[in-house]
FIFI-301405 format. One record per residue: residue number from 1; z, y, x of N, C-alpha, C, O in turn; residue in three letters. Coordinates in Angstrom, 2 decimals. Layout:
BEGIN
+-----+---------+---------+---------+---------+---------+---------+---------+---------+---------+---------+---------+---------+-----+
:   i :    n.pz :    n.py :    n.px :   ca.pz :   ca.py :   ca.px :    c.pz :    c.py :    c.px :    o.pz :    o.py :    o.px :  aa :
+-----+---------+---------+---------+---------+---------+---------+---------+---------+---------+---------+---------+---------+-----+
: NUM :       Z :       Y :       X :       Z :       Y :       X :       Z :       Y :       X :       Z :       Y :       X : ala :
...
+-----+---------+---------+---------+---------+---------+---------+---------+---------+---------+---------+---------+---------+-----+
//
This chain:
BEGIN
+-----+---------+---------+---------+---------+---------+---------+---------+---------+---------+---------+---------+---------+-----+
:   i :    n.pz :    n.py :    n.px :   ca.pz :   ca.py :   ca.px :    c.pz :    c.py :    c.px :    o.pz :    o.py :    o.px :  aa :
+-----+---------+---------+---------+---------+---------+---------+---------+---------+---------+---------+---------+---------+-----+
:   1 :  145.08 :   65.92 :    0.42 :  145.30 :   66.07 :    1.83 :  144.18 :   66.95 :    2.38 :  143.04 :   66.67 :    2.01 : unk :
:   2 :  144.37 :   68.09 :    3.30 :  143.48 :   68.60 :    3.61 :  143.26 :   68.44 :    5.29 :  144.23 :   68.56 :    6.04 : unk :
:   3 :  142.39 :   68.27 :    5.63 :  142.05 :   67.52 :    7.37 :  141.21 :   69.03 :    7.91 :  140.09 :   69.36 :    7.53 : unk :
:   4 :  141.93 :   69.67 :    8.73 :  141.41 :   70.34 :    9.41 :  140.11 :   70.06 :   10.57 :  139.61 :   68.95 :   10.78 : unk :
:   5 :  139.73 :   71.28 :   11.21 :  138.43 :   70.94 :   12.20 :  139.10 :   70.81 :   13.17 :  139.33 :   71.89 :   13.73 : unk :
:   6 :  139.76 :   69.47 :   13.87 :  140.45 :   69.32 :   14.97 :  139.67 :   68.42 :   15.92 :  138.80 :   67.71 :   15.41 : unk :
:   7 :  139.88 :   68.37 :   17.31 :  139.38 :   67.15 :   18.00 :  139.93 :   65.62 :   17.58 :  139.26 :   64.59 :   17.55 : unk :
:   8 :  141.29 :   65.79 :   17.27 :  142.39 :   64.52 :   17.07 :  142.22 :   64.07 :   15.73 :  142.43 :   62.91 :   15.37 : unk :
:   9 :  141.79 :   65.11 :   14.94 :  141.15 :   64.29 :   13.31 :  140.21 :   63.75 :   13.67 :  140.27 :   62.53 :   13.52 : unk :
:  10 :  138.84 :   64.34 :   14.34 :  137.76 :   64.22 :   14.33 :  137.54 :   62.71 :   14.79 :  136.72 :   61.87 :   14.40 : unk :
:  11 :  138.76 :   62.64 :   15.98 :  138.21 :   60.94 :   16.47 :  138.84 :   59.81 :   15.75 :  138.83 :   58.60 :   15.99 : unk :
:  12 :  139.46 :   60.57 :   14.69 :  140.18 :   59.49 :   13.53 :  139.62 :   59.66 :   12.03 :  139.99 :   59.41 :   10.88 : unk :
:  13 :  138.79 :   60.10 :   12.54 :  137.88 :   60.51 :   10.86 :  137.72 :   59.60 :   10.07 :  138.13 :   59.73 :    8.92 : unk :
:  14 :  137.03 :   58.38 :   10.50 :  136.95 :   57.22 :    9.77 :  138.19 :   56.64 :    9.57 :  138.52 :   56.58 :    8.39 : unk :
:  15 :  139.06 :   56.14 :   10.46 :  140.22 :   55.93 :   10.23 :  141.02 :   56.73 :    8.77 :  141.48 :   56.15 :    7.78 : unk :
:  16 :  140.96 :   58.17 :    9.05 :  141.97 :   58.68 :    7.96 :  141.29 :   58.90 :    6.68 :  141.87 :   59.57 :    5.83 : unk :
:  17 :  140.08 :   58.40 :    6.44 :  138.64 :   58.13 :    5.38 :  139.35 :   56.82 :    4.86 :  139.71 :   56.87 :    3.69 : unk :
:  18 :  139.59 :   55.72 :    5.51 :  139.89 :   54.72 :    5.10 :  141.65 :   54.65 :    4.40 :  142.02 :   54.22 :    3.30 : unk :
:  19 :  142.18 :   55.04 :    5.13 :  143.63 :   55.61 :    4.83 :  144.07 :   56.21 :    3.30 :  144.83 :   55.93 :    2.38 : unk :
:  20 :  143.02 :   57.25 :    3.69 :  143.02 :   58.14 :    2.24 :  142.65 :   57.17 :    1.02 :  143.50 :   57.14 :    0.13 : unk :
:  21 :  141.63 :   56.45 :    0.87 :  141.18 :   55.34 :   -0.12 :  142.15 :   54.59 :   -0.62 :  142.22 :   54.22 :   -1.79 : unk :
:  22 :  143.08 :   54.31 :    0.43 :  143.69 :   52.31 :    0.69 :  144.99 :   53.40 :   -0.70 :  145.36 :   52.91 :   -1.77 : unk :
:  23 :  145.42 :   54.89 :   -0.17 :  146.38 :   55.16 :   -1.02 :  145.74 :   56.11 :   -2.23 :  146.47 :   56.92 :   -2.81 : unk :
:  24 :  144.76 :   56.01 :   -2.49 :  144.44 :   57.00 :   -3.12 :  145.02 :   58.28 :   -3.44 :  145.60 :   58.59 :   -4.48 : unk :
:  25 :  144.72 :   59.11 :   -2.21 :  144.66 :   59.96 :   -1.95 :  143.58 :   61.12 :   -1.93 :  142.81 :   60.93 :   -0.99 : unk :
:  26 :  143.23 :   62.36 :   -2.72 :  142.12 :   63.04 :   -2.39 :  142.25 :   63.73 :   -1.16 :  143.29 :   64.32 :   -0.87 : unk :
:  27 :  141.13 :   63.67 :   -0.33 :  141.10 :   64.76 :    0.86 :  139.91 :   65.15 :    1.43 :  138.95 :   64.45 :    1.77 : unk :
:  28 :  140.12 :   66.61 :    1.51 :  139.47 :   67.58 :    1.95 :  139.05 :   67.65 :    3.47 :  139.90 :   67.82 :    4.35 : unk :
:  29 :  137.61 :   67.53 :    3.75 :  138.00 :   67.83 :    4.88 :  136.96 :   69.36 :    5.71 :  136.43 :   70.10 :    4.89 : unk :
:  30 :  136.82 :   69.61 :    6.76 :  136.02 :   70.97 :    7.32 :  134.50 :   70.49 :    7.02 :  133.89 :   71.31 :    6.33 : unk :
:  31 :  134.02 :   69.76 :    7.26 :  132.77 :   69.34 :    8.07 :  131.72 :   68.26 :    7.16 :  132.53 :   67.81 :    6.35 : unk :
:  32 :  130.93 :   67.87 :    6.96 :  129.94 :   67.69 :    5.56 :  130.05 :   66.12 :    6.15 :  130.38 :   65.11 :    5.53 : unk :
:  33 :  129.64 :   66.29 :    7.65 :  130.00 :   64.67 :    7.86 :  130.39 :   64.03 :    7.32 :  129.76 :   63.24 :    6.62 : unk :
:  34 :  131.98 :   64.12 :    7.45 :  133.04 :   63.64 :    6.94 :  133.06 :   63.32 :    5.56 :  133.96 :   62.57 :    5.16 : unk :
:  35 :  132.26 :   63.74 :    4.80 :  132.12 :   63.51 :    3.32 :  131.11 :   62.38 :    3.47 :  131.34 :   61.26 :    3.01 : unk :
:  36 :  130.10 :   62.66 :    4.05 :  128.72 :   61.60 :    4.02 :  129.44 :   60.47 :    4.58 :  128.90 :   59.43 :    4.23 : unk :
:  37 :  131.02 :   60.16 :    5.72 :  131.47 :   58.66 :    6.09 :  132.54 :   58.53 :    4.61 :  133.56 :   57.85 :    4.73 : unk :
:  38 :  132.34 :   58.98 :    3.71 :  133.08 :   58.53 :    2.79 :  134.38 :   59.52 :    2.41 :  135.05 :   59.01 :    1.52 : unk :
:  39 :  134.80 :   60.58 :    2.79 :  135.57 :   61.40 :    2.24 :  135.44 :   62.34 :    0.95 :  134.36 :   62.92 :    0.86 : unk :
:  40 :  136.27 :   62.58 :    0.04 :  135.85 :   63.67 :   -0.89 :  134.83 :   64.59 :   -0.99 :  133.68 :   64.56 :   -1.44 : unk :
:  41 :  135.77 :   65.70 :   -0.29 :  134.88 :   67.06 :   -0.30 :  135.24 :   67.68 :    0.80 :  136.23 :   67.53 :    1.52 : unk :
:  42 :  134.06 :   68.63 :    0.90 :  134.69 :   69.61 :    2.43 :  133.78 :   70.88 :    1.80 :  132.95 :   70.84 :    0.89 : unk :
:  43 :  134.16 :   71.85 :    2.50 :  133.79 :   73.04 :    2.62 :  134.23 :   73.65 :    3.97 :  135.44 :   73.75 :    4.18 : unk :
:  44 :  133.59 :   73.94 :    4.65 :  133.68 :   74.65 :    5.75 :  132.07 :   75.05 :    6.72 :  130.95 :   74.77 :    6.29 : unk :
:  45 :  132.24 :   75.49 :    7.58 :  130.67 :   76.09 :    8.28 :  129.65 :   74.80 :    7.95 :  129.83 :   73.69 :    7.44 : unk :
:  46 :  128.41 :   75.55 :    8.53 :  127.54 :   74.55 :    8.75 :  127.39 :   74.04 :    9.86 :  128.03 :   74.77 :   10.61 : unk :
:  47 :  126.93 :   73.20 :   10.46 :  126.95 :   72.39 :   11.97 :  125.60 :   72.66 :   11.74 :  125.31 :   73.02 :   12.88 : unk :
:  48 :  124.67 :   72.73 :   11.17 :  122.91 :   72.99 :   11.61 :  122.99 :   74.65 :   11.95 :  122.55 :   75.19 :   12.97 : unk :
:  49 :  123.54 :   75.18 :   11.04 :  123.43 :   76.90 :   11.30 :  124.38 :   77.21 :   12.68 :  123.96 :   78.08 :   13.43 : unk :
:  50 :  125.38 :   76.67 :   12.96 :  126.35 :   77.10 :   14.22 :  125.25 :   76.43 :   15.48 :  125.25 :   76.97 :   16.58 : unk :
:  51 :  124.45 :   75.35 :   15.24 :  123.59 :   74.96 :   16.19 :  121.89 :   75.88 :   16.77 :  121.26 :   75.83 :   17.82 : unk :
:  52 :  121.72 :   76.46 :   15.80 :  121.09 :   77.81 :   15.41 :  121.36 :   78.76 :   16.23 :  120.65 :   79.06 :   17.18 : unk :
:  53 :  122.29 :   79.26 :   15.96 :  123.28 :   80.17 :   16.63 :  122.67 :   79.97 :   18.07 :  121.83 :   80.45 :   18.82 : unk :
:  54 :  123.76 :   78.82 :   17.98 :  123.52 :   78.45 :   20.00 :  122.31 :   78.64 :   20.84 :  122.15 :   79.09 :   21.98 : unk :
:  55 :  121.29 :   78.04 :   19.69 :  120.15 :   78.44 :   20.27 :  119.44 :   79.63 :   20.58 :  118.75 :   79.91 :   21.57 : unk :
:  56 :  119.79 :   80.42 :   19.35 :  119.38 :   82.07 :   19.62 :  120.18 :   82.69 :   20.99 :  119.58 :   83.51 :   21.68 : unk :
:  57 :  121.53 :   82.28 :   21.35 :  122.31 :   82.74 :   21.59 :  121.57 :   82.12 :   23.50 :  121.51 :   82.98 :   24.39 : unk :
:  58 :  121.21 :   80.96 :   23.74 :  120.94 :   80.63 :   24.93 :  119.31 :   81.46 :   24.90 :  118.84 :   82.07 :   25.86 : unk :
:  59 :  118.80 :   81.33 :   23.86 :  117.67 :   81.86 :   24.58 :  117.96 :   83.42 :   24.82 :  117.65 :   83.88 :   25.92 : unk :
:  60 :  118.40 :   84.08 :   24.07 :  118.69 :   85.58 :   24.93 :  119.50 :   85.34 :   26.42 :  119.40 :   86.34 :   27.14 : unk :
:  61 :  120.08 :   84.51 :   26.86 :  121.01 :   84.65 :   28.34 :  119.39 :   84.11 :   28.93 :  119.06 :   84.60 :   30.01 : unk :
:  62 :  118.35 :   83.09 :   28.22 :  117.34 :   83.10 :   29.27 :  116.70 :   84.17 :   29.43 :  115.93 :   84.29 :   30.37 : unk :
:  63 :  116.78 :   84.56 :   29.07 :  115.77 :   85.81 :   28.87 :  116.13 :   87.02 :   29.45 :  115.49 :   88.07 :   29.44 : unk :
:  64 :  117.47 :   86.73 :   30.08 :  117.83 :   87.76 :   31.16 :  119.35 :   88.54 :   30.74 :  120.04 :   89.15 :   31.56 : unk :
:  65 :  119.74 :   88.32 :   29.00 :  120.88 :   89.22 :   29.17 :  122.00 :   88.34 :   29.11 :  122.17 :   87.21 :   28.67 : unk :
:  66 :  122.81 :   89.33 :   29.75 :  124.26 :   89.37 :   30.21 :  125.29 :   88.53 :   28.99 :  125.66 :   89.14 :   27.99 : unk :
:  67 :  125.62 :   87.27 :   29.20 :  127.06 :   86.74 :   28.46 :  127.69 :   87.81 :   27.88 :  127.51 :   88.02 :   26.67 : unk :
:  68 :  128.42 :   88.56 :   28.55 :  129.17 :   89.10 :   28.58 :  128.71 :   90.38 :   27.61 :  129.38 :   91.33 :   27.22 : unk :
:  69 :  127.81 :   90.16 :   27.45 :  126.81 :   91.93 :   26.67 :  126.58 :   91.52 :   25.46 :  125.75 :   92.14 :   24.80 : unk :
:  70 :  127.16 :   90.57 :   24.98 :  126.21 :   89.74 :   23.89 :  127.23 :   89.59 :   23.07 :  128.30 :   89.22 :   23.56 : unk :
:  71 :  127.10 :   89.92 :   21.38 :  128.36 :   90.17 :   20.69 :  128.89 :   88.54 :   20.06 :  128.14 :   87.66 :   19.64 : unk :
:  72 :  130.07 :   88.48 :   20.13 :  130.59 :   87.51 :   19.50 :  129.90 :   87.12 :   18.03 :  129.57 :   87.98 :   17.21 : unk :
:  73 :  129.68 :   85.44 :   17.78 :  129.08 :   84.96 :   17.04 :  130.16 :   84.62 :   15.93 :  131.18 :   84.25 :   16.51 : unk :
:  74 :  130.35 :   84.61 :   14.30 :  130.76 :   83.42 :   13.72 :  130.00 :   82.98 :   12.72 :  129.05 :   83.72 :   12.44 : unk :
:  75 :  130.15 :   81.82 :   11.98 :  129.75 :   81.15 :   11.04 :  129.43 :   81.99 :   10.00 :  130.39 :   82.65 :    9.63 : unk :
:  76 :  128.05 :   82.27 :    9.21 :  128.30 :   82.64 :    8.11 :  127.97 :   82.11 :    6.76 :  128.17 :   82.39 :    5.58 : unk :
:  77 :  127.29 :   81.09 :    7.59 :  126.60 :   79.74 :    6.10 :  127.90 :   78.69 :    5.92 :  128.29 :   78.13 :    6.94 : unk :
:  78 :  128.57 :   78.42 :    4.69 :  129.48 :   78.06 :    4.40 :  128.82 :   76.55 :    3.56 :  127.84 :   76.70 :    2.82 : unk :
:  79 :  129.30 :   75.42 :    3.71 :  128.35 :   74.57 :    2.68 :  130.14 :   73.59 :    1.76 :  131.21 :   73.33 :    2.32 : unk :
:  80 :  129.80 :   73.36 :    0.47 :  130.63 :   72.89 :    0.03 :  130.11 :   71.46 :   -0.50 :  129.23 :   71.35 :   -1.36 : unk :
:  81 :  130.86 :   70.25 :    0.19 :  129.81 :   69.19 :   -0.39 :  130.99 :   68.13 :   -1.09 :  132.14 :   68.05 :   -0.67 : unk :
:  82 :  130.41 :   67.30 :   -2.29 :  131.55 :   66.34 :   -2.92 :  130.53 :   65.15 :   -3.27 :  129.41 :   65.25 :   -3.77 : unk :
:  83 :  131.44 :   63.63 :   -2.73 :  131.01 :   62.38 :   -2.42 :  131.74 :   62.16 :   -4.19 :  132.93 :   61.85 :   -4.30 : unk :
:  84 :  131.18 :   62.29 :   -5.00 :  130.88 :   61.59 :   -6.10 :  131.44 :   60.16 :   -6.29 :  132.27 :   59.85 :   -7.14 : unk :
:  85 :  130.86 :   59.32 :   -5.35 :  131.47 :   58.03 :   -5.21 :  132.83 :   57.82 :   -4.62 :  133.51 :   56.82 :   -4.85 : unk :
:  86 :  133.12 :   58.59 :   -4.02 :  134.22 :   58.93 :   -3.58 :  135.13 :   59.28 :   -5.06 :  135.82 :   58.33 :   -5.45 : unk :
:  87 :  135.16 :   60.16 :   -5.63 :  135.89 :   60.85 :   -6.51 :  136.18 :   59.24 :   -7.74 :  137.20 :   58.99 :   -8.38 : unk :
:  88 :  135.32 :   58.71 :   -7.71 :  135.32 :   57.51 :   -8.83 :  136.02 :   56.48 :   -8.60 :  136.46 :   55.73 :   -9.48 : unk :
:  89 :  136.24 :   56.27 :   -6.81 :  136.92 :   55.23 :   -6.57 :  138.42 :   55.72 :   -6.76 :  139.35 :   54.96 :   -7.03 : unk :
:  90 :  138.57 :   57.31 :   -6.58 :  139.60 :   57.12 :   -6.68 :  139.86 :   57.68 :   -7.67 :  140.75 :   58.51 :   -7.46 : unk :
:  91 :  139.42 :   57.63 :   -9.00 :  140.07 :   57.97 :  -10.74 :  139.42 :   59.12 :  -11.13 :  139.26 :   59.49 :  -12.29 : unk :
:  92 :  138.99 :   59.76 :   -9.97 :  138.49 :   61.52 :  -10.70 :  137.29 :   61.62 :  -10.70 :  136.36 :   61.21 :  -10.01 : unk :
:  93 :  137.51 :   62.60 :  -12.10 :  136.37 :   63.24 :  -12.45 :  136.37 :   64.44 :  -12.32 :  137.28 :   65.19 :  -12.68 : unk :
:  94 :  134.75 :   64.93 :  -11.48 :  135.02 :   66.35 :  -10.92 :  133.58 :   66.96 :  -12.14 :  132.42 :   66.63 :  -12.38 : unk :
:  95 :  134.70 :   68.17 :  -12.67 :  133.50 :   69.04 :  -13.85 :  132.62 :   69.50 :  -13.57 :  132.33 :   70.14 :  -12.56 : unk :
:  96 :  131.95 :   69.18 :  -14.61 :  130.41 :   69.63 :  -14.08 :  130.28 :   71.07 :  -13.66 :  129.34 :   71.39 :  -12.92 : unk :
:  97 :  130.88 :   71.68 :  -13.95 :  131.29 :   73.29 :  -13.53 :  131.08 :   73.42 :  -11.97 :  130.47 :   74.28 :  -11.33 : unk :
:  98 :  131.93 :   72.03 :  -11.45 :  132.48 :   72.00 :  -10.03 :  131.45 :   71.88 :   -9.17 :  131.05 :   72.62 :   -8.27 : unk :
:  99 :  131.02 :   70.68 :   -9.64 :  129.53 :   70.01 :   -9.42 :  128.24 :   71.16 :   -8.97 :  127.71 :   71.28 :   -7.87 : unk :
: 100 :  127.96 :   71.92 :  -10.24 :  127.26 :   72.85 :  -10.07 :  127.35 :   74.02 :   -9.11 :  126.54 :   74.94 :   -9.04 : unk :
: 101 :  128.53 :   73.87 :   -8.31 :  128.64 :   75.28 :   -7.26 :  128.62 :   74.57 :   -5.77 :  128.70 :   75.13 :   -4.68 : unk :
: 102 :  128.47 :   73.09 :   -6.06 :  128.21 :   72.34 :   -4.57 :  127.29 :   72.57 :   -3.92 :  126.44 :   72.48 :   -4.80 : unk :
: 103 :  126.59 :   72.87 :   -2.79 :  125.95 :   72.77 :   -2.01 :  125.13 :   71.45 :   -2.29 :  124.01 :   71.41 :   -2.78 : unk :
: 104 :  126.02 :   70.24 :   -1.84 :  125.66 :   69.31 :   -1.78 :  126.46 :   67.92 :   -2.11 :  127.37 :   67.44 :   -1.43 : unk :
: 105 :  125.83 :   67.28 :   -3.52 :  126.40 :   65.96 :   -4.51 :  125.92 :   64.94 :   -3.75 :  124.69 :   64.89 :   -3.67 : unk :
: 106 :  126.78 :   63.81 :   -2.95 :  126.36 :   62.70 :   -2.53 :  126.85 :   62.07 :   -3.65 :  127.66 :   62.51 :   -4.47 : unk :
: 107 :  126.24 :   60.88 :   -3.62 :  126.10 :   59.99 :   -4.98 :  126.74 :   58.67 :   -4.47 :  126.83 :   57.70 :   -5.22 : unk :
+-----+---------+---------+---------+---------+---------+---------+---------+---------+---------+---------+---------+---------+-----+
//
């Protein structure tokens, strides 16, 4: 199952964390969180680097320039993370191949 970056997942995260388990189900989701409350794996932006951003991004409007003058931002730090414990409860084994290109192995 793959769980997009939605508001309506997001406030059912735990919910569809628990869901996914009860059927064993693997699922994917955007956001690293979501792995650390117990989901598989995710790959998608970073939430420290997009917070980064913001900050560079407010301190230039303090600093006098124009919203509007200021080039559109996106994500470019990508993090891929897999809950290990996760994968065991539900039968899989992820190769060490896989393992090795994670970002980040919760245990």
């Amino acid at each position: 199952m793959l769980v997009g970056a939605d508001a309506v997942f997001a406030t059912w995260r735990d919910h569809l964390i628990v869901l996914a388990a009860r059927y064993a189900i693997p699922a994917i989701f955007e956001l690293r969180e979501s792995v650390a409350a117990g989901g598989l794996m995710s790959y998608g932006p970073s939430l420290s680097d997009a917070y980064r951003l913001v900050g560079l991004y407010t301190g230039q409007i303090l600093k006098g320039a124009k919203p509007a003058d200021l080039p559109v931002l996106q994500s470019t730090k990508f993090e891929f993370v897999i809950n290990v414990k996760t994968a065991k409860s539900l039968g899989l084994t992820i190769p060490p191949d896989v393992l090795s290109i994670a970002d980040e192995v919760i245990e």
